[in-house]
C-alpha positions, 0 to 999 in steps of 0.5 A: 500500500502507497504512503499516501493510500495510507495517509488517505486511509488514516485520515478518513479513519481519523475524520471518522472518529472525530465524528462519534467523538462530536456525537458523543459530545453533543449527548453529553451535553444535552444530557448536562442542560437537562441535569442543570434544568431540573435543579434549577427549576422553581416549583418542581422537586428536583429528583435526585435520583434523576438528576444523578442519572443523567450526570451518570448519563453525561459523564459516561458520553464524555468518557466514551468520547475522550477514549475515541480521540485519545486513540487517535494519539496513538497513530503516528 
């Protein structure tokens, strides 16, 4: 395979990546505002055990999405 294919392959891969890793992103984000929300509200109990799981929820999508760029340092 040419340096270049190989160049070519990597970076599609790399674009790919980047890609889920936004996705991932975006989920955590949303399910942060949703978690902020609901402790914000006025007049509406705060479920903790919600509130919990979405930052549980939040939390993992940001771990899922820093391991899919992290790979991404490894490829020379």
């Amino acid at each position: 395979m040419s340096e270049s294919s190989t160049r070519l392959m990597l970076a599609e891969e790399l674009e790919r990546k980047i890609k889920i890793a936004t996705e991932r992103l975006d989920v955590a984000e949303r399910e942060l505002t949703l978690a902020m929300q609901a402790i914000t509200l006025p007049d509406q109990d705060a479920d903790n055990e919600i509130i919990g799981e979405r930052l549980r929820a939040a939390l993992q999508e940001l771990g899922t999405a820093r391991q899919a760029l992290a790979l991404e340092r490894a490829i020379p």
